[in-house]
C-alpha positions in Angstrom: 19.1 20.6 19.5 15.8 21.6 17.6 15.9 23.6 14.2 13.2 24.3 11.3 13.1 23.1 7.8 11.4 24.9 5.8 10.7 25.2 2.1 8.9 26.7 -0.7 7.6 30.3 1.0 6.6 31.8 -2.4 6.6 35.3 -0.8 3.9 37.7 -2.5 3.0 34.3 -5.3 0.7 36.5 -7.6 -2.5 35.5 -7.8 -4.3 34.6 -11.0 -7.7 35.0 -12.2 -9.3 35.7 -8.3 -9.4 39.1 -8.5 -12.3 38.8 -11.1 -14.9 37.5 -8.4 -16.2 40.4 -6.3 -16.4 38.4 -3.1 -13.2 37.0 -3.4 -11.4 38.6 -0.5 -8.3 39.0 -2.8 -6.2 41.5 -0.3 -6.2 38.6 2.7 -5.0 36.0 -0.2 -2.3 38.6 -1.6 -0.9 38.4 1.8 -1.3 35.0 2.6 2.3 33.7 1.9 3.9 36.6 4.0 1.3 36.1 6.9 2.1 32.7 7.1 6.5 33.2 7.4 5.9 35.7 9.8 4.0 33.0 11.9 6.8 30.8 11.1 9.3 33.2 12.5 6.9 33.7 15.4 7.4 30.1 16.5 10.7 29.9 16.1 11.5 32.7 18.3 8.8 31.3 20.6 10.7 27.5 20.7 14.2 29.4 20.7 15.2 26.8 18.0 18.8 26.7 17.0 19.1 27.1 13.5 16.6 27.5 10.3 16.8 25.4 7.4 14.9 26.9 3.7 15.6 24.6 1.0 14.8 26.9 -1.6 11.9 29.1 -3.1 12.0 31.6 -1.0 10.7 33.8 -3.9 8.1 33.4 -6.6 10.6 34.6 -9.1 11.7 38.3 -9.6 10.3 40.7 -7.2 8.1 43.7 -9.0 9.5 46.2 -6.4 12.0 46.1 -3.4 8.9 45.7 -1.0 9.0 41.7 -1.3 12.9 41.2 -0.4 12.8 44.1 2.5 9.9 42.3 4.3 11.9 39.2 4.2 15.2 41.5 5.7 13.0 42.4 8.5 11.7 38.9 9.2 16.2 37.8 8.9 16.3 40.7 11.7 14.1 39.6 13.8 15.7 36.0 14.1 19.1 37.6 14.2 18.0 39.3 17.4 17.0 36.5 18.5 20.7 34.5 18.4 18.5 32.2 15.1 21.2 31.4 12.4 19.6 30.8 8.6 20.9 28.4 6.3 19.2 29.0 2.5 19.6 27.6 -1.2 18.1 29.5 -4.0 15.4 27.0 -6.5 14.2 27.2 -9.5 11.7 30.3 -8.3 14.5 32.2 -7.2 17.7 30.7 -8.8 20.5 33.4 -9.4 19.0 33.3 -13.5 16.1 34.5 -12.2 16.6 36.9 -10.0 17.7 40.5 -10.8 17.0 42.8 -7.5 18.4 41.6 -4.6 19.1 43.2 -1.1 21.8 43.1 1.5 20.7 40.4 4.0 21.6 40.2 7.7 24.7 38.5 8.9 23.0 35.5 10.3 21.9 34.7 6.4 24.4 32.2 5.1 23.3 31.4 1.5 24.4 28.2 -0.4 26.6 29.4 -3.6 25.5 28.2 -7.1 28.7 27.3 -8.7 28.9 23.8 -6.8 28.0 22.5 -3.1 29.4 24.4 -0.1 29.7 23.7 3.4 28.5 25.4 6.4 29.1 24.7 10.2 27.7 25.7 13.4 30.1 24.8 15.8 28.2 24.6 19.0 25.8 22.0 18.0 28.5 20.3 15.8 26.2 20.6 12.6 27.6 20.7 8.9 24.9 21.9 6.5 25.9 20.6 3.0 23.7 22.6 0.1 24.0 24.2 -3.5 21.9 26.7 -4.7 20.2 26.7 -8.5 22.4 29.0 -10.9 19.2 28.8 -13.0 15.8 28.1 -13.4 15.7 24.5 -15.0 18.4 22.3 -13.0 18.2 18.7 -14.9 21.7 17.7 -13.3 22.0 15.1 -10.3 23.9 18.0 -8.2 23.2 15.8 -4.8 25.9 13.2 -6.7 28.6 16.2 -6.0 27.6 17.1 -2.5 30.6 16.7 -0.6 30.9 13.7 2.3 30.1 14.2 5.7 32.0 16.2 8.3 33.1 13.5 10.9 32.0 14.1 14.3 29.1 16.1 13.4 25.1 16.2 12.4 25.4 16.2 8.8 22.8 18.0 7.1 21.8 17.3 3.0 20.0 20.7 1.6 18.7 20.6 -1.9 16.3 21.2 -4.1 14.7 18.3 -6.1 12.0 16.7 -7.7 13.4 13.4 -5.9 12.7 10.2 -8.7 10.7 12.8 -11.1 7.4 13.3 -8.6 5.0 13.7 -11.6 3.6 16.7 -10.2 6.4 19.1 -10.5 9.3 19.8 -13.0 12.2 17.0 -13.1 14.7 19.5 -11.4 17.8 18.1 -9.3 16.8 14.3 -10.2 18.3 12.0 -7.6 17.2 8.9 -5.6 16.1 8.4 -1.9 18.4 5.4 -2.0 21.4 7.6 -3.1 20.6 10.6 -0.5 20.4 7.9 2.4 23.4 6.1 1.8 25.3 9.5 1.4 26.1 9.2 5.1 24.1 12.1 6.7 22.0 12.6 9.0 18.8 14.6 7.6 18.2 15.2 4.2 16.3 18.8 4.3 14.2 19.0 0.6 12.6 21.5 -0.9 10.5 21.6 -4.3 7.8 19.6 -3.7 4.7 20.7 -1.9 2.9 18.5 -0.3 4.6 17.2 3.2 6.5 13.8 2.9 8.5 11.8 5.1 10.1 9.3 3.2 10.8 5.9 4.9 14.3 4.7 5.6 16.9 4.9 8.4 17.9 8.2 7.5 14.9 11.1 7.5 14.6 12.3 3.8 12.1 15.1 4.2 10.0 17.3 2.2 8.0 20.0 4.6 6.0 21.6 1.9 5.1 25.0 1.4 4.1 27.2 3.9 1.1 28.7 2.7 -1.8 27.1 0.1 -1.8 29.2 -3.2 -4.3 28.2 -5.0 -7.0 24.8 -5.5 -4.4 22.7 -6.3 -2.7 22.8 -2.6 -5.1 22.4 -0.1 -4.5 20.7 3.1 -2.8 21.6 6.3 0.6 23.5 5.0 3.7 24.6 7.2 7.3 23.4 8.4 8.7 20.8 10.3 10.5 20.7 13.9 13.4 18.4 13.9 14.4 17.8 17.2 18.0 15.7 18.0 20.2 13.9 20.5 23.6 12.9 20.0 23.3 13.6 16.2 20.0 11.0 16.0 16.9 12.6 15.3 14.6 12.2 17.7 11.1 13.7 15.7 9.9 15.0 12.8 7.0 17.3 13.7 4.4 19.5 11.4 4.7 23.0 12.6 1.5 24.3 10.7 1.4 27.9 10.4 -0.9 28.6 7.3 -3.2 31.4 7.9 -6.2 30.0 4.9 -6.9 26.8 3.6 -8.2 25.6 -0.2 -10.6 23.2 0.1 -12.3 21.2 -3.1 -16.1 20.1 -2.2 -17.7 17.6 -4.4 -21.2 16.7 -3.7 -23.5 14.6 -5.4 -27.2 16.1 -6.5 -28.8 12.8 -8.1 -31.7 12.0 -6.8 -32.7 15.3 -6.1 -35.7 16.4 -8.0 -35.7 20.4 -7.3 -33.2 23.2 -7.3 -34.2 23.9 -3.9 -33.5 20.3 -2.7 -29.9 20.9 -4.4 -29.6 23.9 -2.4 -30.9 22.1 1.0 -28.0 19.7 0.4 -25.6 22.3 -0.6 -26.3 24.0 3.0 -26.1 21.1 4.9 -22.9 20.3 3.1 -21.3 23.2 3.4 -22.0 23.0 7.4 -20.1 20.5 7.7 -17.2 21.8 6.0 -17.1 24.7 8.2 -17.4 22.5 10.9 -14.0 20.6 10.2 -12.4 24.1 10.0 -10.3 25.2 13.0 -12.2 28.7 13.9 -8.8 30.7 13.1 -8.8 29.0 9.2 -10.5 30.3 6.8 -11.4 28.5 4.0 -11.5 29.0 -0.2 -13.8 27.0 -1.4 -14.3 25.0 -4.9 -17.6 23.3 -4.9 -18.4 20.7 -7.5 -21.8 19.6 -8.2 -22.2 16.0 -9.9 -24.0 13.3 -10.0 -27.1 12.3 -12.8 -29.8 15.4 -12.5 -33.2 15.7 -14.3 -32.3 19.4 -13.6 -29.0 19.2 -15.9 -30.8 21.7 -18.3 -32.2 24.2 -15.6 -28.5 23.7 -13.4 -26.8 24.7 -16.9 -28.6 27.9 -17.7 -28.9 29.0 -14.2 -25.6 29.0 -14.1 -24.8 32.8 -12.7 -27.7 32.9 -10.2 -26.3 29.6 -9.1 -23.5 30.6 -8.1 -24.7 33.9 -6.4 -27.4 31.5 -4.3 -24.3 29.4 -3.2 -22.1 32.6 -2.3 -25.7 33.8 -0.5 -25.7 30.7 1.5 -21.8 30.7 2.6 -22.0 34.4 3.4 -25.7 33.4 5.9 -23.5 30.4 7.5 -19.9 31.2 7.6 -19.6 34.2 9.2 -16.5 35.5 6.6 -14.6 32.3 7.5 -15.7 30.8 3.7 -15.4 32.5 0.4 -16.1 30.0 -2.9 -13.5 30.2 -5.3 -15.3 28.3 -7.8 -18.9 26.5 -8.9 -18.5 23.7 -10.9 -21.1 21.5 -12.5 -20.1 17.7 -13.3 -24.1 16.9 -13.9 -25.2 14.7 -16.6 -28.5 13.5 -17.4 -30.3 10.9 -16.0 -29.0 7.7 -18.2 -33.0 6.6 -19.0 -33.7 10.4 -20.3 -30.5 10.2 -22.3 -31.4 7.2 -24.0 -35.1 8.6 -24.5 -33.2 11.6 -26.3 -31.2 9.0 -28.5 -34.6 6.7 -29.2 -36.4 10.1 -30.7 -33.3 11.5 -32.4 -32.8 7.9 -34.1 -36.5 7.4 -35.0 -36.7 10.9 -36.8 -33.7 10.4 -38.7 -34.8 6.8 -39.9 -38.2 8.0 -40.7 -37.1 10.9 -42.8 -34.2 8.6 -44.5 -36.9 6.2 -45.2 -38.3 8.6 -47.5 -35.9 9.9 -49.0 -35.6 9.2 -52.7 -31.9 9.5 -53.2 -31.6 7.1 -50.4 -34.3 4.6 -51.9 -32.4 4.7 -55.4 -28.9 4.2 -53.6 -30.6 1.3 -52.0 -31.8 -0.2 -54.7 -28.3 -0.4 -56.6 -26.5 -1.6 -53.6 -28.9 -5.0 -53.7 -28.9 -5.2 -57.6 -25.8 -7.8 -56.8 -28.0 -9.9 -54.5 -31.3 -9.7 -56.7 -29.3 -11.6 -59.2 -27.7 -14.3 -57.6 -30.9 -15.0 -55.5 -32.7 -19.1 -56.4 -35.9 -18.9 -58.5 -38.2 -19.9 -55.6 -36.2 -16.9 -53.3 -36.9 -14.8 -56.3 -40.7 -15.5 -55.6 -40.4 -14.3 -51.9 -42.5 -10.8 -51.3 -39.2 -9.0 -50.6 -37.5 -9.9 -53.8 -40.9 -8.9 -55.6 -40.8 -5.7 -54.0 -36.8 -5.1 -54.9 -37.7 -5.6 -59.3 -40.6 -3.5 -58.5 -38.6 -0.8 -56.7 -40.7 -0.5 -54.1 -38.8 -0.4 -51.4 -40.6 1.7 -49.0 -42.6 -0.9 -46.6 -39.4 -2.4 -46.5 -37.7 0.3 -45.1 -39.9 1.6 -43.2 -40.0 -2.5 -41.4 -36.1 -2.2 -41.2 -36.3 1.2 -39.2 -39.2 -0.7 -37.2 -37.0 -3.5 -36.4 -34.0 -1.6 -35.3 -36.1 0.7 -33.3 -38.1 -1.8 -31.4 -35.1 -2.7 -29.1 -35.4 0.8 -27.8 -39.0 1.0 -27.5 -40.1 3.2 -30.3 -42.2 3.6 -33.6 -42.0 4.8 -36.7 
């Protein structure tokens, strides 16, 4: 026996803020999330698997038109035709709060209600599929503590939807633990929520597949499904079924020591080159490139910001043959640390110098040692400093003090 488990589709997940870069190839991205399902319905018609699992997030919340949910009817017929039962729970993306078009799915749908956990069997393979769906966006209950126990004599499956001990990266929804789900006496525990791909350890696979399809710079990586193949309700294998169509890729490369823009941009080339090179030819990649490192060139980098980027898009257009498009140019550059101290050394001598100077500063002075002029011996009282205190003139003195504190960095007065 062989099914898919799948999660987190995000069908037509808007995208924000892309469609204000001109190169951005923002129609390919729109259609990212559907390209990839329809791959992922490709494969399982290709493997003749025996059953999908989608633990939830089909949806990226409420659909603007009907065009989202008919697309995913069509991909339901196509499995039905092909004798390819689904099993789905609704998560906090497309929980029943959420959601208020909806469409008539194909008989081979069988959706997890919302009021509490329900049961489903496929009685060829002996499976029982336990799951709930989310009634509403922000589930904080432990819902997996009501799932029902397992069917005897059969492949127990656990669907849900969960943050699974509060993964700090997503919202605290369905909290349970992996010690609770695999002493709950089934077989596979098929999650959904988070999206990066996890097998957790443990005699009994708890597994999160991940999403299908990268969204934005925050998911990069390989994304997909897995293939869970059995024998006599064991599982034999957990295998990535990859099926993304574009990948997001952060690239952070380090400028110090480069003493031109065009050296930057030599190294920028040769970097990106070798991102390209780790591509598969059929992946295109969205690119974030960071620049950091100390620079002489902060200043110029900074104010050349634009044209910066428009060099870099030049040089990814020359090299990547439209398999690269950069999503963003950041700069983490700081000065050189010798030049920033420099800065600090002139800044400081200035403001000494012209504090030196300053009457209101001199007379301040003056008062705030009127205590110590008193209480100083008759031969201290003698000393040139104390001399120059009852005299007020205090401005060699200062001007030695601003001396002394400046000659650990190197500087005059």
């Amino acid at each position: 026996m062989r099914f898919i488990h799948a999660a987190d589709i995000h069908l037509d997940s808007p995208l924000r803020g892309l469609g204000s870069y001109e190169d951005m190839p923002v129609e390919t991205l729109r259609g990212a999330t559907r390209a990839a399902f329809t791959r992922l319905v490709d494969e399982a018609i290709a493997m003749d698997v025996d059953f999908m699992v989608i633990a939830g997030d089909v949806y990226d919340g409420d659909w603007r038109d009907h065009n989202t949910g008919l697309y995913f009817a069509r991909q339901m017929g196509r499995l039905r035709a092909a004798d390819i039962p689904v099993y789905l729970l609704h998560g906090n993306h497309d929980a029943e709060s959420v959601m208020t078009r909806s469409l008539e799915m194909p008989d081979n749908v069988h959706v997890f209600s919302s009021r509490a956990p329900s049961t489903f069997t496929l009685e060829r393979h002996k499976v029982a599929l336990h799951g709930r769906s989310f009634p509403e966006a922000a589930v904080t209950d432990n819902i997996a503590a009501e799932y029902p126990p397992p069917v005897p004599g059969y492949f127990n499956i656990g669907v849900l939807h969960t943050a699974l001990e509060g993964n700090a990266r997503h919202a605290n929804y369905a909290p349970c633990t992996l010690e609770q789900l695999q002493a709950g006496g089934y077989q596979y525990w098929a999650l959904g929520h988070v999206h990066d791909f996890r097998v957790f350890p443990g005699a009994v696979p708890v597994v999160f597949p991940g999403n299908l399809q990268g969204r934005h710079i925050r998911e990069q990586g390989e994304k997909g499904a897995v293939l869970v193949s059995c024998t006599d309700h064991h599982v034999e294998s957990t295998d990535r079924l990859i099926v993304d169509v574009l990948r997001w890729q952060e690239l952070r490369l380090d400028v110090s020591g480069h003493e031109s823009r065009a050296e930057i941009m030599a190294a920028v080339g040769e970097a990106l080159e070798e991102t390209l090179r780790s591509f598969p030819d059929d992946k295109p990649c969205v690119l974030r490139l960071v620049l950091q490192g100390e620079s002489p060139l902060y200043g110029q980098l900074q104010a050349e910001r634009t044209q910066l980027r428009t060099d870099v898009v030049g040089k990814i257009a020359g090299l990547s043959d439209g398999r690269m498009w950069l999503e963003k140019l950041s700069l983490d550059i700081r000065p050189p640390r010798r030049a920033a101290n420099e800065a600090i050394a002139d800044d400081l001598a200035a403001l000494l110098a012209e504090t030196a100077r300053d009457p209101a500063f001199q007379q301040a002075f003056l008062q705030s040692l009127q205590g110590l002029r008193d209480k100083a011996s008759f031969e201290l009282a003698r000393e040139p400093v104390f001399q120059a205190l009852r005299e007020g003139k205090v401005d060699d003195l200062l001007q030695e003090a601003a001396a002394a504190v400046l000659d650990r960095l190197g500087r005059e007065v």
